[in-house]
C-alpha positions as CSV (number, residue, x, y, z in Angstrom):
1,X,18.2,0.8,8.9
2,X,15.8,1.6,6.4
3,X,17.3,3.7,2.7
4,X,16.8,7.4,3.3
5,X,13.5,8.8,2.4
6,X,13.4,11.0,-0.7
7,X,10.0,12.5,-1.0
8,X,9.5,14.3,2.9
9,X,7.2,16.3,4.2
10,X,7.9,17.9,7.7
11,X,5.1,19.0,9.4
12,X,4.3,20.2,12.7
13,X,2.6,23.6,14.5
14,X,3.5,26.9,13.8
15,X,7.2,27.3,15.7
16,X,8.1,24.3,16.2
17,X,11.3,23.9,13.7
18,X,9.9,22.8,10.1
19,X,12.0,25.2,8.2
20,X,15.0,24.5,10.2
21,X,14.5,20.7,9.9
22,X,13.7,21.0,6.2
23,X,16.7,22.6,5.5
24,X,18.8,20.4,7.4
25,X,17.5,17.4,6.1
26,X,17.9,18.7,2.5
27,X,21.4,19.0,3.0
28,X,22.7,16.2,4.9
29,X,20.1,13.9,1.7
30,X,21.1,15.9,-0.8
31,X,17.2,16.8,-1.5
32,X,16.0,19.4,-3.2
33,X,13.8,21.4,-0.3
34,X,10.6,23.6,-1.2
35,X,9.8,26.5,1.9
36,X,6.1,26.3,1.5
37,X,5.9,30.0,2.5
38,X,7.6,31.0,-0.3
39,X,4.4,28.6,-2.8
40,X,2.1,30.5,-0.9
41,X,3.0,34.0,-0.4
42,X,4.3,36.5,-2.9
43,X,6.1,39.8,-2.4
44,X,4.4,42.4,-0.6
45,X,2.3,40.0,1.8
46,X,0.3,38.9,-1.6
47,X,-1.2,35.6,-1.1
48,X,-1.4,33.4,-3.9
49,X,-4.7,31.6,-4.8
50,X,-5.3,28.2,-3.3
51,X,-5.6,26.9,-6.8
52,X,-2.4,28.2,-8.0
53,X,-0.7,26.9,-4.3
54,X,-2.1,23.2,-5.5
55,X,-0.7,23.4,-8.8
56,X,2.6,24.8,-7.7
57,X,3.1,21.9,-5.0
58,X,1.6,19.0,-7.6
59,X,4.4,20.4,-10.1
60,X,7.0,19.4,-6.7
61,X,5.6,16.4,-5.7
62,X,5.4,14.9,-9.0
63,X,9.1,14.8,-8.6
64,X,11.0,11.5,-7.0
65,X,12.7,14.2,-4.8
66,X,11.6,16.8,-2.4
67,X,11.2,18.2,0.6
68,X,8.4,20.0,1.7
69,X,8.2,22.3,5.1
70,X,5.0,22.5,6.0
71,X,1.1,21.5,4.6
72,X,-1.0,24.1,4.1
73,X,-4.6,22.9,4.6
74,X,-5.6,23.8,1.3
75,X,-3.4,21.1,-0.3
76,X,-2.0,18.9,2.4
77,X,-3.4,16.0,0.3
78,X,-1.1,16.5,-2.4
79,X,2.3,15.7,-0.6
80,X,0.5,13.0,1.5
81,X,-0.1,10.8,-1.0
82,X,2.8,10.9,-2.4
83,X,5.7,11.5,0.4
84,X,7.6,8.5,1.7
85,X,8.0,9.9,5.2
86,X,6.3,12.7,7.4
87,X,7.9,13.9,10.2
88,X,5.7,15.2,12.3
89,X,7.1,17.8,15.4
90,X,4.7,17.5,17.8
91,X,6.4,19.7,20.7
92,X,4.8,20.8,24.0
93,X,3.4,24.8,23.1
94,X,6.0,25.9,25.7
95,X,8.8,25.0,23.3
96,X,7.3,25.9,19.7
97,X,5.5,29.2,21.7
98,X,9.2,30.2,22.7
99,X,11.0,29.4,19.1
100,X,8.3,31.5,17.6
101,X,8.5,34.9,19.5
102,X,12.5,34.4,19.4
103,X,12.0,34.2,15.7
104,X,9.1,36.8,15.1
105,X,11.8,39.4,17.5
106,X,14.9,37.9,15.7
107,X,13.1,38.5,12.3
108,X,11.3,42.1,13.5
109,X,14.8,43.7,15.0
110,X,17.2,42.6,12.0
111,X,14.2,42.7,9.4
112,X,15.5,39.6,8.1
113,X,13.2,38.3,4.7
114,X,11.0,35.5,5.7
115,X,9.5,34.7,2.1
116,X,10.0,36.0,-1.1
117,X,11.6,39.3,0.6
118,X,8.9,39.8,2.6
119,X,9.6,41.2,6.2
120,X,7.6,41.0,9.1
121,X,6.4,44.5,10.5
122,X,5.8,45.2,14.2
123,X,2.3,46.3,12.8
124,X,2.0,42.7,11.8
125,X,3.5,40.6,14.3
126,X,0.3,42.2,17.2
127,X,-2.1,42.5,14.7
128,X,-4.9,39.4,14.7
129,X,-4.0,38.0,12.0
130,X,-0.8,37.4,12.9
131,X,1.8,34.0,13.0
132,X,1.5,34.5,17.2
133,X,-2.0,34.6,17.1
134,X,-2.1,31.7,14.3
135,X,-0.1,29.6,16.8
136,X,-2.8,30.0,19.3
137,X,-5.6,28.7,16.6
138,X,-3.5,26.0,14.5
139,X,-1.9,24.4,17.5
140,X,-4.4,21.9,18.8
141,X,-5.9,21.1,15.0
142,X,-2.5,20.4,13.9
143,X,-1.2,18.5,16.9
144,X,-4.8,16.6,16.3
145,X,-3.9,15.9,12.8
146,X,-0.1,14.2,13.4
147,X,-1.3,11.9,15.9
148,X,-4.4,11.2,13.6
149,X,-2.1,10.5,10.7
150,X,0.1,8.3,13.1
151,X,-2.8,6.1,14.1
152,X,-4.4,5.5,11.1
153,X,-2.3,6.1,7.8
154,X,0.2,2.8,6.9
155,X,1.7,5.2,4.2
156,X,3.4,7.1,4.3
157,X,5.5,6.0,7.6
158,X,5.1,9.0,9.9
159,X,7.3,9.8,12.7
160,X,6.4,11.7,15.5
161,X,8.8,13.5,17.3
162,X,8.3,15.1,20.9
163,X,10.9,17.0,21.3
164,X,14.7,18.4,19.5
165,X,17.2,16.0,20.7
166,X,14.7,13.0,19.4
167,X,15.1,14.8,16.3
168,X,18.8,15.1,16.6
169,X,19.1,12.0,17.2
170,X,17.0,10.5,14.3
171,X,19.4,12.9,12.1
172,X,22.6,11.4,13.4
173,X,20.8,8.0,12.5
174,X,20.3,8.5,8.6
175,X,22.9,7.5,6.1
């Protein structure tokens, strides 16, 4: 078995677990992990300049340890070239569909802070620029760019997982 990674980035489409997995995997490695929702968005819904998001990510992935959460298209370059694994969750839209509403309701009903504070309104969750509605638009781009990364990169090693229990698994797997 190979030494466990220590630069990570966990991507995958909207829903699908990134977070959860991020956190996980920061724990049981003992690496630090960065929500990328919290580099990107400041209180009151206030998003932060794509320069500023690149800087603020460089400063991270200059690091010999991290974990990042997602990729934001703006600077997805930045932890690629420098992560030792990607983990790409590339589940059926059924699944990360589900885990989104069940989060979006979870999140609306016990206005639970997503990023920096911030709380999801109802007003937000129907309106079109919402995380539902970004599902719709990401998914298929995203899903694209895994497999594409899969096929062509030789670094970093990506793993692609199709569903939770290959990623349980995999966890139960690292030292």
């Amino acid at each position: 078995m190979k030494s466990a990674p220590s630069r990570v980035l966990v991507y995958g489409v909207t829903g699908s677990g990134k977070t959860t997995l991020a956190r996980q995997l920061g724990e049981r490695l003992g690496v630090p992990w960065h929500p990328a929702d919290d580099l990107a968005w400041e209180p009151g819904w206030v998003l932060v300049p794509n320069e500023v998001q690149r800087r603020r990510v460089a400063a991270i992935c200059a690091g010999e340890r991290w974990i990042l959460d997602n990729a934001y298209g703006s600077w997805t370059d930045i932890p690629l070239r420098r992560a030792d694994l990607v983990i790409g969750l590339d589940y059926p839209r059924w699944l990360s569909l589900g885990r989104l509403l069940r989060r979006c309701a979870h999140n609306l009903v016990r206005r639970t802070p997503v990023c920096n504070g911030n709380v999801e309104t109802w007003r937000q969750t129907f309106s079109p620029d919402s995380i539902v509605v970004w599902h719709f638009k990401s998914f298929k781009r995203r899903r694209r760019r895994m497999r594409q990364w899969q096929a062509e990169l030789s670094e970093p090693r990506i793993l692609l997982f199709r569903s939770p229990g290959a990623v349980t698994a995999w966890l139960r797997g690292l030292r």
